[in-house]
C-alpha positions as CSV (number, residue, x, y, z in Angstrom):
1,X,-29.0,-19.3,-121.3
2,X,-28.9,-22.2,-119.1
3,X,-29.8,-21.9,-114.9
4,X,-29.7,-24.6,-112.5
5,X,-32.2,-24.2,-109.3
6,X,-32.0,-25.7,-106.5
7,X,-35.4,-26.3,-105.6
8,X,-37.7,-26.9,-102.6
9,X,-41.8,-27.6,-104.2
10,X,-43.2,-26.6,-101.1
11,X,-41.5,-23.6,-101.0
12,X,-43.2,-20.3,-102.1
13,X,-40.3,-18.3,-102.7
14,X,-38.9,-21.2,-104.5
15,X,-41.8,-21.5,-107.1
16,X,-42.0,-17.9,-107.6
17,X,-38.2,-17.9,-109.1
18,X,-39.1,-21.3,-110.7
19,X,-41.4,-19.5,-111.9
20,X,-39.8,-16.3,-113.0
21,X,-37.0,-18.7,-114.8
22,X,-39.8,-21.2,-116.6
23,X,-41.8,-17.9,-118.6
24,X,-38.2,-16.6,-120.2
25,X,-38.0,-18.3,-123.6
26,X,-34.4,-17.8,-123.3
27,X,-34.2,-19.8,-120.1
28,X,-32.9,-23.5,-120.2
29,X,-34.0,-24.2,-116.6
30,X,-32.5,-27.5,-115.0
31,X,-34.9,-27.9,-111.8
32,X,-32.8,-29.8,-108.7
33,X,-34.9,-31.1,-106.1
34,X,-32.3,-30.1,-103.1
35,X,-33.4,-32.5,-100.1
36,X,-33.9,-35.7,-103.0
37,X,-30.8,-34.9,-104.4
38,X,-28.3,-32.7,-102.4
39,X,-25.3,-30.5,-103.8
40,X,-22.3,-32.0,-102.5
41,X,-20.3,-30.1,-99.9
42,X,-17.9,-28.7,-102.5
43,X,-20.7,-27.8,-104.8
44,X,-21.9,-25.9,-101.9
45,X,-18.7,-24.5,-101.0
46,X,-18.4,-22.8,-104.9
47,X,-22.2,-21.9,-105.0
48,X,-21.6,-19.3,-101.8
49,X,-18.4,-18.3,-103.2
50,X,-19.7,-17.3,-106.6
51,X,-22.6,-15.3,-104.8
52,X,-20.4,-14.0,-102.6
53,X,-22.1,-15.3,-99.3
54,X,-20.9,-17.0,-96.7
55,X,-22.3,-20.6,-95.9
56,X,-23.4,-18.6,-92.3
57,X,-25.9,-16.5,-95.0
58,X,-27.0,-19.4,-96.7
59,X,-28.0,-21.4,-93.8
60,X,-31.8,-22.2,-93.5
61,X,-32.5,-21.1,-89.7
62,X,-36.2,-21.3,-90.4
63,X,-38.0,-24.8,-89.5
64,X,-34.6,-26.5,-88.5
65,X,-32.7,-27.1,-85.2
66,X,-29.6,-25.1,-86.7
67,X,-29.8,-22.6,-83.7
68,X,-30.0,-25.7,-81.2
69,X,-26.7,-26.9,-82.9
70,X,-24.9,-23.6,-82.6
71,X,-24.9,-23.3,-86.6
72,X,-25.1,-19.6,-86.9
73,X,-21.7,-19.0,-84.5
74,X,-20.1,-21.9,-86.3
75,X,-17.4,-21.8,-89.0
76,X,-17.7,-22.4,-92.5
77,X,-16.4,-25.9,-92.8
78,X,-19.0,-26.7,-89.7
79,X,-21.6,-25.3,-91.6
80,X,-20.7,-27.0,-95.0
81,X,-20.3,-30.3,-93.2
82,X,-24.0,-29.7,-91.5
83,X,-25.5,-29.2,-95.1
84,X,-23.7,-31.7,-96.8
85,X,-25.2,-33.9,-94.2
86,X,-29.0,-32.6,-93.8
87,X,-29.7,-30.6,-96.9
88,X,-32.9,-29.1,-95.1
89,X,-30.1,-26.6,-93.5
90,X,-29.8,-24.8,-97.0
91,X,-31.6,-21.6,-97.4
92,X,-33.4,-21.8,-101.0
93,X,-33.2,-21.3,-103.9
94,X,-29.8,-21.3,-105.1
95,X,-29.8,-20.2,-108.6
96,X,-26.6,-20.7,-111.0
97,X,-26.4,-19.3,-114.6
98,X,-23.3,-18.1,-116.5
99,X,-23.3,-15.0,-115.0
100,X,-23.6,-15.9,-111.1
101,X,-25.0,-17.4,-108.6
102,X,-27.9,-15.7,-106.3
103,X,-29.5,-16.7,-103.0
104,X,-33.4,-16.0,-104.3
105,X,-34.5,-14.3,-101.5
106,X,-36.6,-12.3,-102.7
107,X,-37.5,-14.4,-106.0
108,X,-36.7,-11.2,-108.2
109,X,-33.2,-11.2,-106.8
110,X,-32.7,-13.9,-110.0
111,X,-33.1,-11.2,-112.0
112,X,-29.6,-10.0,-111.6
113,X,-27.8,-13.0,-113.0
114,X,-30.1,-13.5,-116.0
């Protein structure tokens, strides 16, 4: 099985599932660095969509200025827009396999699409 992560290092929830995915043999584990190399908006746009989230739930409120910019109250395509633009507004980690996608929070959430 193949999984793509989108992956912040300094992150401890983020290792943890990094983690989870790297000591499964059956695991092909692509790791993306999210704020070196950002999903484009449209990647974003299908990610919430196949974990059935909104961008709202998958915005990063923690350590950013997303409440000073009225993010939470904001539509989707504001929200999509802010990520696109400054990635460190995306909640982590995304993980996508063949059967999902899943906002890892908690790390053993992965566990349902593996």
């Amino acid at each position: 099985m193949k999984a793509t992560i989108w992956h912040n290092p300094k992150c401890g929830t983020s290792r943890k599932t990094l983690a989870i995915l790297e000591n499964l043999s059956q695991v092909d584990v692509t790791v993306v660095e999210y704020l070196k190399a950002p999903p484009a908006r449209d990647k974003l746009k299908q990610l919430y969509k196949d974990a059935g989230i909104t961008p709202q739930e998958g915005l990063r409120l923690r350590g950013t200025d997303a409440e000073e910019r009225g993010l939470p109250d904001a539509d989707a395509d504001a929200v999509l827009d802010a990520m696109a633009a400054d990635p460190i507004l995306i909640e982590r980690p995304l993980v996508e396999t063949d059967k999902g996608v899943r906002l890892c929070r908690p790390q053993d959430v992965v566990l349902e699409i593996l």
